[in-house]
mmJSON file of the N, C-alpha and C atoms, coordinates in Angstrom:
{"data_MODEL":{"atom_site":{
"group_PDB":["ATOM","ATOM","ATOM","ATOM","ATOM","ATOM","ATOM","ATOM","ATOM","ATOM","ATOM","ATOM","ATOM","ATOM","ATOM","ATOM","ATOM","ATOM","ATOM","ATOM","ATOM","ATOM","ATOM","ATOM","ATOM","ATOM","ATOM","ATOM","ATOM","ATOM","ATOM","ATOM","ATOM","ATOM","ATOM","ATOM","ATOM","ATOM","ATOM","ATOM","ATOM","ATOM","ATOM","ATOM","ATOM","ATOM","ATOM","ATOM","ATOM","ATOM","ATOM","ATOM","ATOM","ATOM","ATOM","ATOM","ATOM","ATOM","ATOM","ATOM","ATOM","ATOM","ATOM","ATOM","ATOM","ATOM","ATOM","ATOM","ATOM","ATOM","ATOM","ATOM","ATOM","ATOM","ATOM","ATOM","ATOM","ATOM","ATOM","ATOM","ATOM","ATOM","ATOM","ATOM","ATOM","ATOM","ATOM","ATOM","ATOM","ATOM","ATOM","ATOM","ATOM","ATOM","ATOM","ATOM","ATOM","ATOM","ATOM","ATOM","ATOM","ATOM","ATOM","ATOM","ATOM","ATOM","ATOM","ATOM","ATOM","ATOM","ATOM","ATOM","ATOM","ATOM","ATOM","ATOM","ATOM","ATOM","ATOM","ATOM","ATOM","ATOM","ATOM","ATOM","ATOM","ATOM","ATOM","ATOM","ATOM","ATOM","ATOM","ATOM","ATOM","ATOM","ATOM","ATOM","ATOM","ATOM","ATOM","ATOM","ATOM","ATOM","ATOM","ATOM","ATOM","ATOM","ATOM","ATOM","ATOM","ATOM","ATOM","ATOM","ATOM","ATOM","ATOM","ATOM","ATOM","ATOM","ATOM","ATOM","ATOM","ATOM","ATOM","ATOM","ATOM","ATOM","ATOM","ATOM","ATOM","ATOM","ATOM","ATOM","ATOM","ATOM","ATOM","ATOM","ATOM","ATOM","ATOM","ATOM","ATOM","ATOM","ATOM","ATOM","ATOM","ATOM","ATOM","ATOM","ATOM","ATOM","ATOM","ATOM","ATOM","ATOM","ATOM","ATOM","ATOM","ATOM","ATOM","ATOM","ATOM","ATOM","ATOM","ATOM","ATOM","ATOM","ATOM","ATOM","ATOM","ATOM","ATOM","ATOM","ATOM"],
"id":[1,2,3,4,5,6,7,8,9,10,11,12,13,14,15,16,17,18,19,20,21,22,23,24,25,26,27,28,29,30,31,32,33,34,35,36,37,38,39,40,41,42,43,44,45,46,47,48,49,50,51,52,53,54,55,56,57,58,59,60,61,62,63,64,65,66,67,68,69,70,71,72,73,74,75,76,77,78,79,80,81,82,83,84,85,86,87,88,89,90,91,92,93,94,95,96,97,98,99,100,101,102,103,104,105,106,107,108,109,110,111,112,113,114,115,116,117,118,119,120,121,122,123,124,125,126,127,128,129,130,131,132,133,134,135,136,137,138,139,140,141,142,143,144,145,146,147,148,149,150,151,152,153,154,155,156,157,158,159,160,161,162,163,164,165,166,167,168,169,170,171,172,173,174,175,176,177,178,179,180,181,182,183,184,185,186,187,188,189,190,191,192,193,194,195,196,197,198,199,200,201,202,203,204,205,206,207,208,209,210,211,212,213],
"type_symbol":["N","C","C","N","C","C","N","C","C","N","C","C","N","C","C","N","C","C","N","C","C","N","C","C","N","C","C","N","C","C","N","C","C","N","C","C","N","C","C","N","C","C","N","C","C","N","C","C","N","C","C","N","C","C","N","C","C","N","C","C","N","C","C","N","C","C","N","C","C","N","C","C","N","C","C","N","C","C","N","C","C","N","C","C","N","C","C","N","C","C","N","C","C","N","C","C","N","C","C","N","C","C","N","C","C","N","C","C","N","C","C","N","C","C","N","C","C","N","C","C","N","C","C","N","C","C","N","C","C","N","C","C","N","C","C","N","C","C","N","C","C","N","C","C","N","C","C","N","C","C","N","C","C","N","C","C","N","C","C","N","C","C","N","C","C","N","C","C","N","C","C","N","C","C","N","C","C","N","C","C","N","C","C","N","C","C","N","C","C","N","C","C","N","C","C","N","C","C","N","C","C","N","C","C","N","C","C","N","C","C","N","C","C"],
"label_atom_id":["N","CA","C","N","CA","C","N","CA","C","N","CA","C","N","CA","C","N","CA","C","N","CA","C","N","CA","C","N","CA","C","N","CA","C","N","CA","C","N","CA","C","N","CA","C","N","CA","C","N","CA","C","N","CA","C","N","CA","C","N","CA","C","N","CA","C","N","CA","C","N","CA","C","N","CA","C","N","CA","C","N","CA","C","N","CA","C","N","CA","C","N","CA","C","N","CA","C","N","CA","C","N","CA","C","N","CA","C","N","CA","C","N","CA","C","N","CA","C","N","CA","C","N","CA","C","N","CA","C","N","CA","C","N","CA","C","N","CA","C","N","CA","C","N","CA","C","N","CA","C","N","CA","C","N","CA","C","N","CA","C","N","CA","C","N","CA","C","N","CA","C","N","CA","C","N","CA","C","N","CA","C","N","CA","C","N","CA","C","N","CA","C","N","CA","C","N","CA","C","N","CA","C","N","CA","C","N","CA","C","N","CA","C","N","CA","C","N","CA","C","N","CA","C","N","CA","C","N","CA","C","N","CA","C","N","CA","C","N","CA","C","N","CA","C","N","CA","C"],
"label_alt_id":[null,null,null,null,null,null,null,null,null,null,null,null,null,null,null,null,null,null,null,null,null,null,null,null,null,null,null,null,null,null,null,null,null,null,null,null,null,null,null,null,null,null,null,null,null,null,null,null,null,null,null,null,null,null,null,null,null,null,null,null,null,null,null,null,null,null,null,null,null,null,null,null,null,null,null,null,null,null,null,null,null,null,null,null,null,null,null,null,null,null,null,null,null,null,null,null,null,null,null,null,null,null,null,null,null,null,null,null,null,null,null,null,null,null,null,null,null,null,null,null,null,null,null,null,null,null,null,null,null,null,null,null,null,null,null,null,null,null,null,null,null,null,null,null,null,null,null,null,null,null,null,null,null,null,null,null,null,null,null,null,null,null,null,null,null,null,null,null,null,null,null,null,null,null,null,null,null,null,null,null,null,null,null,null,null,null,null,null,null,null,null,null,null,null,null,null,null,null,null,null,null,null,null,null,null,null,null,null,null,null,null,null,null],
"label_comp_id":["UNK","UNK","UNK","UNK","UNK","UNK","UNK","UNK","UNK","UNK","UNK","UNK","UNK","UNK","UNK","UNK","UNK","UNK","UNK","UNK","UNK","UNK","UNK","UNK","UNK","UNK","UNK","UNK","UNK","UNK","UNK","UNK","UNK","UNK","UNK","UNK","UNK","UNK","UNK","UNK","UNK","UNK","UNK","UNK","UNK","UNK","UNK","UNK","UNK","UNK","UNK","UNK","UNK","UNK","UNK","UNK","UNK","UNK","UNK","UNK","UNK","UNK","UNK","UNK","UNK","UNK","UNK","UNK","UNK","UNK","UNK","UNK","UNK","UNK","UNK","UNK","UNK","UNK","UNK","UNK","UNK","UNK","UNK","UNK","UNK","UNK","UNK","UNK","UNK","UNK","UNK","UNK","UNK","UNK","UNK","UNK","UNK","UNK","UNK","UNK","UNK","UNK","UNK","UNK","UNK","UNK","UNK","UNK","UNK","UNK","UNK","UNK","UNK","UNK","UNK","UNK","UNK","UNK","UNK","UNK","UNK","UNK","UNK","UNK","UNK","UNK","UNK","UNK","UNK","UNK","UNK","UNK","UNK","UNK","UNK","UNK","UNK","UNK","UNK","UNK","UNK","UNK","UNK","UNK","UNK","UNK","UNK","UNK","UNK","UNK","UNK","UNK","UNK","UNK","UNK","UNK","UNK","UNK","UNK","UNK","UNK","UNK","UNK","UNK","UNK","UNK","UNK","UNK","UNK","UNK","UNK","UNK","UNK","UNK","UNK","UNK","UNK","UNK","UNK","UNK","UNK","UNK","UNK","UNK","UNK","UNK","UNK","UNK","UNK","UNK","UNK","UNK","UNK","UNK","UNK","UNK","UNK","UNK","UNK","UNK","UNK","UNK","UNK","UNK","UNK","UNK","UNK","UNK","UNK","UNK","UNK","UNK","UNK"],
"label_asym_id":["A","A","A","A","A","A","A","A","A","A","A","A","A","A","A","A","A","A","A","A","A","A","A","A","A","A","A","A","A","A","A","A","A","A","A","A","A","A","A","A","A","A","A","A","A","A","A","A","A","A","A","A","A","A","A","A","A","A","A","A","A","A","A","A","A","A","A","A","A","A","A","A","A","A","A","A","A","A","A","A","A","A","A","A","A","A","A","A","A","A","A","A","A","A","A","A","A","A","A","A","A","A","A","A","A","A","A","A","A","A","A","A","A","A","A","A","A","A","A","A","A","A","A","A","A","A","A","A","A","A","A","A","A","A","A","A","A","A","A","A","A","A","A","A","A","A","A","A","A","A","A","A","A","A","A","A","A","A","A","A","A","A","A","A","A","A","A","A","A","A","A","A","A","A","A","A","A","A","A","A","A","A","A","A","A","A","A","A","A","A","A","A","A","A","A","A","A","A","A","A","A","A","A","A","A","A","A","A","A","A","A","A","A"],
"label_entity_id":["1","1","1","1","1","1","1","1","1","1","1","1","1","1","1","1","1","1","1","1","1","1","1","1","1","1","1","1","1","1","1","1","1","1","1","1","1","1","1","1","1","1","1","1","1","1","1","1","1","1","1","1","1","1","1","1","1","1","1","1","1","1","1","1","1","1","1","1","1","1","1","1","1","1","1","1","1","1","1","1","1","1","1","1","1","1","1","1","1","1","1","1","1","1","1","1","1","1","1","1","1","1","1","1","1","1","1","1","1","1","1","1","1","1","1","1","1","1","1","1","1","1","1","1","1","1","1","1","1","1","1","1","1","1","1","1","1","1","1","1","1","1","1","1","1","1","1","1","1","1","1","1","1","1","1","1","1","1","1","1","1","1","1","1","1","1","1","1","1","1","1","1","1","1","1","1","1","1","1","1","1","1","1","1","1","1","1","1","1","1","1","1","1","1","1","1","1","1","1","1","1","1","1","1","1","1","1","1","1","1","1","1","1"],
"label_seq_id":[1,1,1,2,2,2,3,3,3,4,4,4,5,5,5,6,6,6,7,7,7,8,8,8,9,9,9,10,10,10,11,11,11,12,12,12,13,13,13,14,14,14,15,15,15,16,16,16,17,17,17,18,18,18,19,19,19,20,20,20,21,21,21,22,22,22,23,23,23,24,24,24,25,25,25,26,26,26,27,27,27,28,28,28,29,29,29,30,30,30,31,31,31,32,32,32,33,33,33,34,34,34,35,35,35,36,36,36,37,37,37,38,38,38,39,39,39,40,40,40,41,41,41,42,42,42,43,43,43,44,44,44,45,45,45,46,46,46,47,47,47,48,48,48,49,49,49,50,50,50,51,51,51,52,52,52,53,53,53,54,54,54,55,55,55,56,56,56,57,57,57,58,58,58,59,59,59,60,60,60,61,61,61,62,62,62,63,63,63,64,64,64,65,65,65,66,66,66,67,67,67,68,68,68,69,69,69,70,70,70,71,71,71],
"pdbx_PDB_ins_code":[null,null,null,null,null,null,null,null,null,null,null,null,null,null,null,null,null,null,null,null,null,null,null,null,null,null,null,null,null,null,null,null,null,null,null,null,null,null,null,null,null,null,null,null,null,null,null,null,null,null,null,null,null,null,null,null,null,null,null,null,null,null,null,null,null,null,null,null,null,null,null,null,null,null,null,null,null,null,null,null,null,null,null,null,null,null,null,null,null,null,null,null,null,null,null,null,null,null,null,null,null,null,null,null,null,null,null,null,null,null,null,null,null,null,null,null,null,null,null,null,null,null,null,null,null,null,null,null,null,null,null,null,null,null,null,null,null,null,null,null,null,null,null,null,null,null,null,null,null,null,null,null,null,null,null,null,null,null,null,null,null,null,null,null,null,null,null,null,null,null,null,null,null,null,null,null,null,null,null,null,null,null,null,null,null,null,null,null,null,null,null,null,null,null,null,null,null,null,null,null,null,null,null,null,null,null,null,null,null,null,null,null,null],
"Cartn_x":[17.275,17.285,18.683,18.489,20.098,20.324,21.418,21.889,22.139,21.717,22.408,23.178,24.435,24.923,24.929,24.824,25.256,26.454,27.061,27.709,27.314,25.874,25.462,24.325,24.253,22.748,21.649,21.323,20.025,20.188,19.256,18.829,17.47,17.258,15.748,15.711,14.195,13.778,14.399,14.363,14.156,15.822,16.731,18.161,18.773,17.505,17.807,17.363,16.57,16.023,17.133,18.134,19.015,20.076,20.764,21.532,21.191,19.806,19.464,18.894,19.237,19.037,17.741,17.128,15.248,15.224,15.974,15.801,17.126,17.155,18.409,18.975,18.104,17.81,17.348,17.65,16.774,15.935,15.443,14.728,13.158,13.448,12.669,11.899,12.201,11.529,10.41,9.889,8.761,7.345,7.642,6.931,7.019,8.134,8.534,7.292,7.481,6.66,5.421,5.115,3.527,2.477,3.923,3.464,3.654,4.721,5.323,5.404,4.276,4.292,5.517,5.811,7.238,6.54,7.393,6.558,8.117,7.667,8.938,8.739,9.463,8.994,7.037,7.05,5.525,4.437,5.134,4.067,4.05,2.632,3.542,3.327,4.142,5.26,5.574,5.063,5.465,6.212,6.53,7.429,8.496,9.263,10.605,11.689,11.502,11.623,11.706,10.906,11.206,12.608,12.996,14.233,14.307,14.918,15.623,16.842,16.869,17.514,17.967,19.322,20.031,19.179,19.031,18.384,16.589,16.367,15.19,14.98,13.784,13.489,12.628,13.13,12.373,12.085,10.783,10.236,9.861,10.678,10.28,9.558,7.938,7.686,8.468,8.916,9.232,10.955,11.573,12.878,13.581,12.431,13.441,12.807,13.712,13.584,15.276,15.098,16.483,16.339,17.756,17.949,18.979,18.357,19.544,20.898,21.681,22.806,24.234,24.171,25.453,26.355,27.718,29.035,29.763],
"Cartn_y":[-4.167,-4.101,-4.449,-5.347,-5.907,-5.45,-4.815,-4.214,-4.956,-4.776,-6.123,-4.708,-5.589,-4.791,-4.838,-3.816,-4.211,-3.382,-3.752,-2.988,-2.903,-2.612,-2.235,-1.178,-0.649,0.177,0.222,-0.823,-1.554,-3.181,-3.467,-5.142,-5.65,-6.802,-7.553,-8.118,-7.783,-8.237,-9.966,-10.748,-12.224,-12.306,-11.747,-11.776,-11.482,-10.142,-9.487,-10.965,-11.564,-12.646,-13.631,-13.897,-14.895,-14.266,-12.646,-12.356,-12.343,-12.476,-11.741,-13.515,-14.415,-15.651,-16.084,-15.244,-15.791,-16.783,-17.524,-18.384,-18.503,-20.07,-20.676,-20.122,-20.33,-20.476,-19.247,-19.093,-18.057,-18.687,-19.696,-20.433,-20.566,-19.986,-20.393,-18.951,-18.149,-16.342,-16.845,-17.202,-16.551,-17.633,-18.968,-19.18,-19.136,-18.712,-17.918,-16.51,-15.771,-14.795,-14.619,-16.212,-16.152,-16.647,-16.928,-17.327,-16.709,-15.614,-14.868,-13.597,-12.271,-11.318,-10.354,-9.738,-8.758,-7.349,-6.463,-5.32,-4.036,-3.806,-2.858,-0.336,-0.383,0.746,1.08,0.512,0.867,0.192,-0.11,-0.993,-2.322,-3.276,-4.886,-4.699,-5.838,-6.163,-7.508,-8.187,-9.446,-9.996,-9.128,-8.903,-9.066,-10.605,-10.658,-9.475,-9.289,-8.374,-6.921,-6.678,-5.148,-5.12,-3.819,-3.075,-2.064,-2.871,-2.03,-1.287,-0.216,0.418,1.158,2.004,2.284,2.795,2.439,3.228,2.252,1.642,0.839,0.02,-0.22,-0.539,-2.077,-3.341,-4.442,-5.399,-5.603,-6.29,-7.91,-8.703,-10.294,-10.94,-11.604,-12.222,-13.235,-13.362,-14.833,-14.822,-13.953,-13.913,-12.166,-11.438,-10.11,-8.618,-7.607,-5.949,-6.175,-5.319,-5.34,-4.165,-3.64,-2.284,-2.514,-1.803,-2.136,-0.803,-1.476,0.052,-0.834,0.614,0.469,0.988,0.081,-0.398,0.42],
"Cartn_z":[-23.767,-25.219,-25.703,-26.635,-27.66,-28.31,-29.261,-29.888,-31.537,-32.496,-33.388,-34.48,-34.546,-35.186,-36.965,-37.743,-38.9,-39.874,-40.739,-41.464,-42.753,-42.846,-44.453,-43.989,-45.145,-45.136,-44.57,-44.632,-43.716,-44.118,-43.153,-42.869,-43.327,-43.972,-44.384,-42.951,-42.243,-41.318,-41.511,-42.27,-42.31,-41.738,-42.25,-41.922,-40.288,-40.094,-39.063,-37.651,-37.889,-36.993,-36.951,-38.085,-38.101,-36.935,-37.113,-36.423,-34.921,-34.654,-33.29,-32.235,-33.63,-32.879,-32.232,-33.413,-33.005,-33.913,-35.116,-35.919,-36.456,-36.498,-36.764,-38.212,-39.321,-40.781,-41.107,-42.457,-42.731,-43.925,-43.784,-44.594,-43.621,-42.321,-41.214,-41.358,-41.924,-41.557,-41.833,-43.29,-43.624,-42.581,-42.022,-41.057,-39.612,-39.587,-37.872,-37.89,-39.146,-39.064,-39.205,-39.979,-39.713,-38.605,-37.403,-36.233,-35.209,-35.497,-34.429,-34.567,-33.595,-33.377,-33.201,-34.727,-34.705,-34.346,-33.613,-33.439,-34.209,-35.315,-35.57,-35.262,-34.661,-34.681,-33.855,-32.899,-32.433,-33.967,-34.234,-35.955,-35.9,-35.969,-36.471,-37.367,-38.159,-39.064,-39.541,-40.727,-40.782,-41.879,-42.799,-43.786,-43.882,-44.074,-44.106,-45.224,-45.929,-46.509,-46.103,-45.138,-44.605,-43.872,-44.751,-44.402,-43.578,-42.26,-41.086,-41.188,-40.663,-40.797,-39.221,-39.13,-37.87,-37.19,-35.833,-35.089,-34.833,-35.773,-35.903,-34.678,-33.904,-32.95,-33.35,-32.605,-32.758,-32.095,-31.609,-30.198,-31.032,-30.576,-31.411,-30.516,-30.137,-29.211,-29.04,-27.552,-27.031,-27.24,-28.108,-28.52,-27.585,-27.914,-27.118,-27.715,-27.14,-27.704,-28.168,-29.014,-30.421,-31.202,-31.225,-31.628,-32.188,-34.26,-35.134,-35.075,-35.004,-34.963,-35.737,-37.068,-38.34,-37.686,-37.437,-37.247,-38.34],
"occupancy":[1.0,1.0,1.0,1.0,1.0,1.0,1.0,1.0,1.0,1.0,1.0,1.0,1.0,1.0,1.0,1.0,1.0,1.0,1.0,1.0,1.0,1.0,1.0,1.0,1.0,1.0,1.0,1.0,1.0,1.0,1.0,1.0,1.0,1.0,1.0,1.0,1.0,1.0,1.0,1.0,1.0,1.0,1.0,1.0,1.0,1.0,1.0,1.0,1.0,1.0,1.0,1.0,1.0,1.0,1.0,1.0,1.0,1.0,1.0,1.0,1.0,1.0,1.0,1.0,1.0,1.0,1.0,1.0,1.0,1.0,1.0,1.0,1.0,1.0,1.0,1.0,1.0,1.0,1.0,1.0,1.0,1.0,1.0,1.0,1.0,1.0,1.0,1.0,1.0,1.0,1.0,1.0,1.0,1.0,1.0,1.0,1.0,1.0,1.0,1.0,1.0,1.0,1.0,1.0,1.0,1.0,1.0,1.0,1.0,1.0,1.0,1.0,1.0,1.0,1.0,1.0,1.0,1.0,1.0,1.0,1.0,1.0,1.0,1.0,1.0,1.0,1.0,1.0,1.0,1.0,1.0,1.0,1.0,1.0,1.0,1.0,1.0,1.0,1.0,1.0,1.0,1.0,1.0,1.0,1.0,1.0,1.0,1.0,1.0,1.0,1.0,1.0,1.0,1.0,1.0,1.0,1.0,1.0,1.0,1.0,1.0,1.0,1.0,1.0,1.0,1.0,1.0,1.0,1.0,1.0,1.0,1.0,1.0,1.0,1.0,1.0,1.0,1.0,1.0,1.0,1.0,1.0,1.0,1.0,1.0,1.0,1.0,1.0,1.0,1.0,1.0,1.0,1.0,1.0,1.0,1.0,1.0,1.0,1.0,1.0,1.0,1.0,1.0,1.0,1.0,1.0,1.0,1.0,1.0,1.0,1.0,1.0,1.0],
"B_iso_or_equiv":[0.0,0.0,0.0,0.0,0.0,0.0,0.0,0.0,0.0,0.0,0.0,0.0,0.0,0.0,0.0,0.0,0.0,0.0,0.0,0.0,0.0,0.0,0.0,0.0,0.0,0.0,0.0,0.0,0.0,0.0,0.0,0.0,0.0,0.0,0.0,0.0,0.0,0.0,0.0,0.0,0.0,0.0,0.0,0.0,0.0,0.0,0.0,0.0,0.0,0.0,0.0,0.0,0.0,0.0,0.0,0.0,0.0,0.0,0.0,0.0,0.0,0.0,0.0,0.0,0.0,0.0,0.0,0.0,0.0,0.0,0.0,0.0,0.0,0.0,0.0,0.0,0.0,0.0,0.0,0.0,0.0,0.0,0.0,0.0,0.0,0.0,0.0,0.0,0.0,0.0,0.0,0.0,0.0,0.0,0.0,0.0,0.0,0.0,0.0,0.0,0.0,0.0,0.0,0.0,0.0,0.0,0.0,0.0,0.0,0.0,0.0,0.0,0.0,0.0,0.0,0.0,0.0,0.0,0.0,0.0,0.0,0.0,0.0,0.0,0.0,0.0,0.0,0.0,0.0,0.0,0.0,0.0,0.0,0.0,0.0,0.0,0.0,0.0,0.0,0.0,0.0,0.0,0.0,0.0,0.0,0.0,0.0,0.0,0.0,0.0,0.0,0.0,0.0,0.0,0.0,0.0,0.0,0.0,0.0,0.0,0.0,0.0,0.0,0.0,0.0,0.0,0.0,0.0,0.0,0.0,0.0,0.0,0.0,0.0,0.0,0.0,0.0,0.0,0.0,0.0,0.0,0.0,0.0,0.0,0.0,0.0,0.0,0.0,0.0,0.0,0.0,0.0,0.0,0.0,0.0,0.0,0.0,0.0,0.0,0.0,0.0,0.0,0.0,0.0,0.0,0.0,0.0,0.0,0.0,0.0,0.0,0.0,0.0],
"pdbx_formal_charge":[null,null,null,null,null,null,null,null,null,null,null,null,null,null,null,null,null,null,null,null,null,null,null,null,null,null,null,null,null,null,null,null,null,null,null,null,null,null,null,null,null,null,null,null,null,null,null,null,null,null,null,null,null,null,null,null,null,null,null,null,null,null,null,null,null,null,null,null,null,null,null,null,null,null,null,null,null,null,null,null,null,null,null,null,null,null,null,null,null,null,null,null,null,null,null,null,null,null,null,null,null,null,null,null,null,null,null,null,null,null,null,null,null,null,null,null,null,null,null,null,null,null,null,null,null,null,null,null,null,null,null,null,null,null,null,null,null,null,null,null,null,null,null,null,null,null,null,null,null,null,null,null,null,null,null,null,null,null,null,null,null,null,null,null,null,null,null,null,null,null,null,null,null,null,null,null,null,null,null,null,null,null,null,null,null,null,null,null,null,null,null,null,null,null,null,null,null,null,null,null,null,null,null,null,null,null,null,null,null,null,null,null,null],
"auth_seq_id":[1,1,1,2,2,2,3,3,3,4,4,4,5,5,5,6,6,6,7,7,7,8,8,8,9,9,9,10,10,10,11,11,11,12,12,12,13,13,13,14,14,14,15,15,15,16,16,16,17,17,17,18,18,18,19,19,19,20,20,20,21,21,21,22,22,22,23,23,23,24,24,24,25,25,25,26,26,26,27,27,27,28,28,28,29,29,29,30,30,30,31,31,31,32,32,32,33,33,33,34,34,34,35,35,35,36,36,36,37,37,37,38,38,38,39,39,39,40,40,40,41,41,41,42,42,42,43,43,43,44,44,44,45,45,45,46,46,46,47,47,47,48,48,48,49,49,49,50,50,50,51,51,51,52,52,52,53,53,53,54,54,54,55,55,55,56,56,56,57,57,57,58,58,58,59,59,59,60,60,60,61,61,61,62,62,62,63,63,63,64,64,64,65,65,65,66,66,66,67,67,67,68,68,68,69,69,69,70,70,70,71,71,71],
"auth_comp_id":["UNK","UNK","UNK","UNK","UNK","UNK","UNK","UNK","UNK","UNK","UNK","UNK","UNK","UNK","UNK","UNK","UNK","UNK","UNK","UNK","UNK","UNK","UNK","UNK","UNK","UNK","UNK","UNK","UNK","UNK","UNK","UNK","UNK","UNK","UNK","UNK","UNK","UNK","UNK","UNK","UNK","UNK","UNK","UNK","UNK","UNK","UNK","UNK","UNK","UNK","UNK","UNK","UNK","UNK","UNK","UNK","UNK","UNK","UNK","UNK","UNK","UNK","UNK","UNK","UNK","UNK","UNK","UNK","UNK","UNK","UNK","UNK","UNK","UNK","UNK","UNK","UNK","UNK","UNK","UNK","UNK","UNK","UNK","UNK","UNK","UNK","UNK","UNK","UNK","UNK","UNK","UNK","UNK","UNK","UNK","UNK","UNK","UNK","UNK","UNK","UNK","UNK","UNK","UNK","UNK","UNK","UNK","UNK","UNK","UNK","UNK","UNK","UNK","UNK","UNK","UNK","UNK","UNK","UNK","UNK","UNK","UNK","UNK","UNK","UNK","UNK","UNK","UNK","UNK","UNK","UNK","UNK","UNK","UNK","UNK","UNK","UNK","UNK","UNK","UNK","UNK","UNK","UNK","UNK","UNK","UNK","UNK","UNK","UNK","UNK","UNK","UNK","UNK","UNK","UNK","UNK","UNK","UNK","UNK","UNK","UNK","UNK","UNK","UNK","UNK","UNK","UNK","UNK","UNK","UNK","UNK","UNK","UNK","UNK","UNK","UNK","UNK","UNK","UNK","UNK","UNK","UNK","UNK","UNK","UNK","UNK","UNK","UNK","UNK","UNK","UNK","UNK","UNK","UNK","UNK","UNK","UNK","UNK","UNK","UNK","UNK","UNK","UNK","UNK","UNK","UNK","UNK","UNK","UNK","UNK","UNK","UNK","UNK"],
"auth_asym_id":["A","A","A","A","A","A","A","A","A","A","A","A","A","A","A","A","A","A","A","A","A","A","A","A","A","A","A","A","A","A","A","A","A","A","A","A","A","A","A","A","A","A","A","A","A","A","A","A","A","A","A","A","A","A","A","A","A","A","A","A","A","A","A","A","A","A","A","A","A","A","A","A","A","A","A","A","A","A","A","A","A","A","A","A","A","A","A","A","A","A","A","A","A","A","A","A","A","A","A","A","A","A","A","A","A","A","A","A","A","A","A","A","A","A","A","A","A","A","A","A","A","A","A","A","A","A","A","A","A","A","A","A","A","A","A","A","A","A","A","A","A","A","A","A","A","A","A","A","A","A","A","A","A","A","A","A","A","A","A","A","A","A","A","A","A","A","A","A","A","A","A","A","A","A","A","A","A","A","A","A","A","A","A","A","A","A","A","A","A","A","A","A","A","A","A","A","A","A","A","A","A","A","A","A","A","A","A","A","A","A","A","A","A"],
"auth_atom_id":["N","CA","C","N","CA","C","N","CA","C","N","CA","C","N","CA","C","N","CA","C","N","CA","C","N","CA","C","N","CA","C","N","CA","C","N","CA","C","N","CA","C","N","CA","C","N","CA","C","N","CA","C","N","CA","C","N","CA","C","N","CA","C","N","CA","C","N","CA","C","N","CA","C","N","CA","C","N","CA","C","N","CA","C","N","CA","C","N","CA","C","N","CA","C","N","CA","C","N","CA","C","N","CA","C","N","CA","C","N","CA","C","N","CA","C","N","CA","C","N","CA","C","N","CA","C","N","CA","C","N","CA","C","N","CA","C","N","CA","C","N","CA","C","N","CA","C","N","CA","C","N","CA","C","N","CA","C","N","CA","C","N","CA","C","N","CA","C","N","CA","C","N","CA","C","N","CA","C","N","CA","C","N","CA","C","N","CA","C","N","CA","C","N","CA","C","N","CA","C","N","CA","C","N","CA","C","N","CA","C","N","CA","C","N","CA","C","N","CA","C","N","CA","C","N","CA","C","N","CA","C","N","CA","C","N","CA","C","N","CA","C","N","CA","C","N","CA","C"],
"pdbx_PDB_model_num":[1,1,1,1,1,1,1,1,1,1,1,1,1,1,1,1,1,1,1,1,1,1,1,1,1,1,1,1,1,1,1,1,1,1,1,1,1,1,1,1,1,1,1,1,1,1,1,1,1,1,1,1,1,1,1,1,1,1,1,1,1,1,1,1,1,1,1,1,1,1,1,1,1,1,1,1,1,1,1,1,1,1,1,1,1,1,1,1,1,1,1,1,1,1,1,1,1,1,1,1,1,1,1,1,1,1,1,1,1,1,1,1,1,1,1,1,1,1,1,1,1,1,1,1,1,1,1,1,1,1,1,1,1,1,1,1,1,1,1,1,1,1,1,1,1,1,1,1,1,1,1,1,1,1,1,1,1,1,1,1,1,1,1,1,1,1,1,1,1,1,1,1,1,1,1,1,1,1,1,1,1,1,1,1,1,1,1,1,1,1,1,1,1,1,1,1,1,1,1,1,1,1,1,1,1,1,1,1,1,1,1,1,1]
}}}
């Protein structure tokens, strides 16, 4: 599991994919996600828009397991 770090409050899933290098763009979320199984917290999840937060757990098919933690 990867660690992505942030220094704000929480993260929009669509942003969180840019840092964790499942997508170049973040112009790319909203059809990365309608093709690609996010699993957040034991939940899927396809909502660029959902806000992660410390401690938040996130399984991206084909990209990884990723764990958000505030810096």
């Amino acid at each position: 599991m990867k660690d992505i770090s942030i220094s704000t409050e929480y993260i929009a899933l669509g942003q969180f994919l840019k840092l964790a290098d499942c997508i170049s763009t973040g112009g790319e979320a909203k059809f990365f996600l309608q093709e690609t199984a996010v699993v957040i917290n034991g939940e899927p999840d396809n909502r660029r828009g959902r806000k992660l937060y410390d401690g938040d757990q996130v399984e991206v098919e084909g990209c990884g397991k990723f764990r958000v933690v505030r810096r």
